[in-house]
C-alpha positions in Angstrom: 0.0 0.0 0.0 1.2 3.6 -1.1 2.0 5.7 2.0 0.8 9.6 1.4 3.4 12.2 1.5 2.8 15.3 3.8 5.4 18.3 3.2 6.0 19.6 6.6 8.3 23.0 6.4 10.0 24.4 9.4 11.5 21.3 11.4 15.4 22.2 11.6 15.3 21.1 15.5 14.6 17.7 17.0 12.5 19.2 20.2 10.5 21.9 17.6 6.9 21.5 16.6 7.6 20.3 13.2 9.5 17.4 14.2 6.7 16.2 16.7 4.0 16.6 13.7 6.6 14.3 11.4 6.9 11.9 14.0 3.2 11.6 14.6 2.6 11.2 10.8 5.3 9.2 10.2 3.6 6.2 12.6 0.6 7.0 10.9 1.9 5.8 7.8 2.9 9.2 6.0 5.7 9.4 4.0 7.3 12.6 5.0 9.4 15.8 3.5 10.7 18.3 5.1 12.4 22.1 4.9 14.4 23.6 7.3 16.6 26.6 7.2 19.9 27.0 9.6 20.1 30.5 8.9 16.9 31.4 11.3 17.9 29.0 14.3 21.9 30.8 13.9 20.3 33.7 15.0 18.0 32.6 17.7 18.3 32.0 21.4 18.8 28.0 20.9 21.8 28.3 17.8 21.7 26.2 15.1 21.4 22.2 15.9 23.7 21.0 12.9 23.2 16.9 13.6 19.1 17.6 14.2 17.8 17.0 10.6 20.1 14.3 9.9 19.1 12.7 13.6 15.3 13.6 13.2 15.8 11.6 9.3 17.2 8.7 10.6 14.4 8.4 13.5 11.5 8.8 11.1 13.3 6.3 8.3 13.5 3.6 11.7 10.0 4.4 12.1 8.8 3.2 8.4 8.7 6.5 6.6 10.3 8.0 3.4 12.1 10.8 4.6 13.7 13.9 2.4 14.7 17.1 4.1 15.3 20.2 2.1 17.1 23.4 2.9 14.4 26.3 2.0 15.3 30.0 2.6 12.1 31.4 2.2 12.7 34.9 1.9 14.3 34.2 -1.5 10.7 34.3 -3.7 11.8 31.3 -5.9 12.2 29.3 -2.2 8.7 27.4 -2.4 8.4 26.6 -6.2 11.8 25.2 -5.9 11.0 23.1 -2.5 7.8 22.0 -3.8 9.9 20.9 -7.7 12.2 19.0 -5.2 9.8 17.1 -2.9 7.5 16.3 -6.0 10.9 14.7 -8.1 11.7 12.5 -4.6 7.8 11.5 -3.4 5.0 12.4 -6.4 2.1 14.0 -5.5 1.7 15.8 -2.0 -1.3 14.7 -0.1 -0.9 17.4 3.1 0.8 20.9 3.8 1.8 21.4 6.8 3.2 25.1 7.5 5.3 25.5 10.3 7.8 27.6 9.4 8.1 30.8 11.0 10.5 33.7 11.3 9.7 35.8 14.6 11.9 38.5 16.4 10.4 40.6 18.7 9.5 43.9 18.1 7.0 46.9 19.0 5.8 49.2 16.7 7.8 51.9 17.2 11.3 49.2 17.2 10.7 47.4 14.0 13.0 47.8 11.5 11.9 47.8 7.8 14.1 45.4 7.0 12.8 42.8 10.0 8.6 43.7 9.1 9.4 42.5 5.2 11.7 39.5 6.2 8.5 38.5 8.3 6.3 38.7 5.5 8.3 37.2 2.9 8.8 34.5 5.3 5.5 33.9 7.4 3.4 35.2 4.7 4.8 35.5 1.4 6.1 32.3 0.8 3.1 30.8 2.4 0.9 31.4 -0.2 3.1 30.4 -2.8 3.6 27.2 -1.2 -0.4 26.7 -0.5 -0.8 27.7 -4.7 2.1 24.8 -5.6 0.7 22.7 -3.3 -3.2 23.0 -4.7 -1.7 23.2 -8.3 -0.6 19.7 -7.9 -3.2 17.8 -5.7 -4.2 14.4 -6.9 -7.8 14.2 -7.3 -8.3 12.1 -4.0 -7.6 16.0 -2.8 -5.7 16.9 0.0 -4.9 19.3 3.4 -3.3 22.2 4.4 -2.9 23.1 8.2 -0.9 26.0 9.0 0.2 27.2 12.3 -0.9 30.7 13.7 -0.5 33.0 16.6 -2.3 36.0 18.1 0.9 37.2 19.4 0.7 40.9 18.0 1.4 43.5 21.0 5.3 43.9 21.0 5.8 41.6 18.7 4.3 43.7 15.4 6.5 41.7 12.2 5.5 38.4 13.6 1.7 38.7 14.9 0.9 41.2 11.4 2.6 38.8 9.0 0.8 35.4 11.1 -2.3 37.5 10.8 -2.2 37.6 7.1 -1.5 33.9 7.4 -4.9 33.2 8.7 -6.6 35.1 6.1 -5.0 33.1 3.2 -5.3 29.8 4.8 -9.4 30.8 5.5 -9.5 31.6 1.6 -8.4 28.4 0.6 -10.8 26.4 2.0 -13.8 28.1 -0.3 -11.9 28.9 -2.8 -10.4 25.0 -2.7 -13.4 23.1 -1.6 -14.3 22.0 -6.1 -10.0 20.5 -5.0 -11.1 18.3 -2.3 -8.6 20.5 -0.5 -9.6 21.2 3.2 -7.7 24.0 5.2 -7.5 25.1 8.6 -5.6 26.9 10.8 -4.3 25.8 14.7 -2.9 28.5 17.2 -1.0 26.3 19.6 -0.3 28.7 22.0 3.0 28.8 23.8 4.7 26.1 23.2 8.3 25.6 25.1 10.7 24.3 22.3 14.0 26.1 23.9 12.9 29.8 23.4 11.5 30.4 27.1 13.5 31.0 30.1 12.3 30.6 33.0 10.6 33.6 33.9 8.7 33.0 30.5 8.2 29.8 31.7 6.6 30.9 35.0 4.2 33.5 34.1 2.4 31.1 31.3 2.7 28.6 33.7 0.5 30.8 35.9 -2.1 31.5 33.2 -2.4 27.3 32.6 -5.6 26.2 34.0 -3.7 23.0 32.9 -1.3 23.5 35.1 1.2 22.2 32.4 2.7 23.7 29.3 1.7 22.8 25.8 4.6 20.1 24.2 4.9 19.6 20.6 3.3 16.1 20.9 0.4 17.9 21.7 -0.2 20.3 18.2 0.8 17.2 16.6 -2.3 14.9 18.1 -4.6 17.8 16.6 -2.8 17.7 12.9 -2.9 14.0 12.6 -6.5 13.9 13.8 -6.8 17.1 10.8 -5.2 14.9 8.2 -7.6 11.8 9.2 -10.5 10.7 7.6 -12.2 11.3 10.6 -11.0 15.1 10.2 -12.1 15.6 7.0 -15.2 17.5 8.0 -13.4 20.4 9.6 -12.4 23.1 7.4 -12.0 26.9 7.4 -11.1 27.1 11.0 -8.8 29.0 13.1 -8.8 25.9 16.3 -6.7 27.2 19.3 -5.4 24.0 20.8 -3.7 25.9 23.9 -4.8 24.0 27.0 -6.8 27.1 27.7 -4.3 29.8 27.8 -6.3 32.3 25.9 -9.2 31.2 27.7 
């Protein structure tokens, strides 16, 4: 039996969100691609985790799946016709879309550089789209999903919440103008997720807004994209689902 190939983007680190959505899928029985980009994690908090793609590739191979992982800088606008050319050449057709690529600096309104707010866009935004019009140029007529990953993170942190905003609106489109595709597309704002960018006063205070008590792990988003990927998930579409253990609540 054929295994369906979801393009996950985003999953240069072995403890991110990306990687816990392509292990989930990957004991699903999804064949899996993936983009990463060393560039963004160079210049965040964590550094760049050299031996994580090729780690996270050998653990979803073990685990049965067909694994390719791609370097993607996606502030270059040929980035997402080029990734999706690549994973198409490896795996045929591309059953799911997964976006979880983001770039995010913080920054107010008044201390956002213009050359930070258009790297956010190109990046969260730009090459979004692109890679939701690949990916619903070449769906197989069995159709297919897109779930992208969102925040409402906007005050102090203009680039990243602005250009994530602009996500959802794109991803919401889809699913009308999609739907004659057999293409259903949603949205999931996870909420603060601890992947190695909190310390622990971070930690603390959205600790003390958790009515669970616990934070949100990547095995977590991941439970709600398999389950959006399911047949039993096929009914959802044009959502924006905020799977934060009640933070916003």
């Amino acid at each position: 039996m054929n295994r369906p190939t979801a393009l996950i983007t985003g999953v240069g680190r072995t403890v991110g969100i990306g990687a816990g959505i392509a292990r989930k899928l990957a004991s699903n029985g999804w064949d899996v691609a993936l983009s990463y980009w060393s560039a963004y994690d160079e210049r965040m908090p964590w550094g760049s985790q050299t031996s994580d793609v090729e780690a996270l590739r050998n653990e979803l191979s073990e685990a049965g799946a067909r694994v390719t992982a791609t370097s993607a800088n996606f502030e270059d606008s040929a980035a997402a016709s080029s990734l999706m050319s690549t994973v198409r050449s490896a795996h045929g057709p591309i059953s799911a879309l997964v976006l979880s690529h983001c770039e995010s600096v913080e920054s107010g309104i008044l201390g956002t550089t213009l050359e930070s707010f258009e790297r956010h866009f190109a990046v969260n935004t730009r090459a979004s789209w692109q890679l939701i019009r690949e990916f619903a140029l070449q769906i197989p007529p069995t159709g297919g999903r897109i779930v992208a990953l969102t925040s409402d993170h906007t005050v102090g942190n203009l680039p990243y919440g602005a250009s994530k905003g602009a996500l959802d609106r794109i991803v919401l489109a889809a699913a009308r103008e999609f739907g004659d595709l057999k293409i259903s597309s949603n949205l999931i704002n996870p909420g603060p997720i601890d992947t190695g960018w909190m310390d622990e006063s971070i930690r603390t205070a959205c600790l003390a807004r958790q009515p669970t008590g616990r934070l949100g792990t990547p095995e977590d988003i991941a439970n709600l994209v398999s389950f959006l990927l399911s047949d039993e998930g096929a009914w959802i579409n044009g959502q924006l689902l905020k799977a934060d253990g009640g933070f916003s609540s």
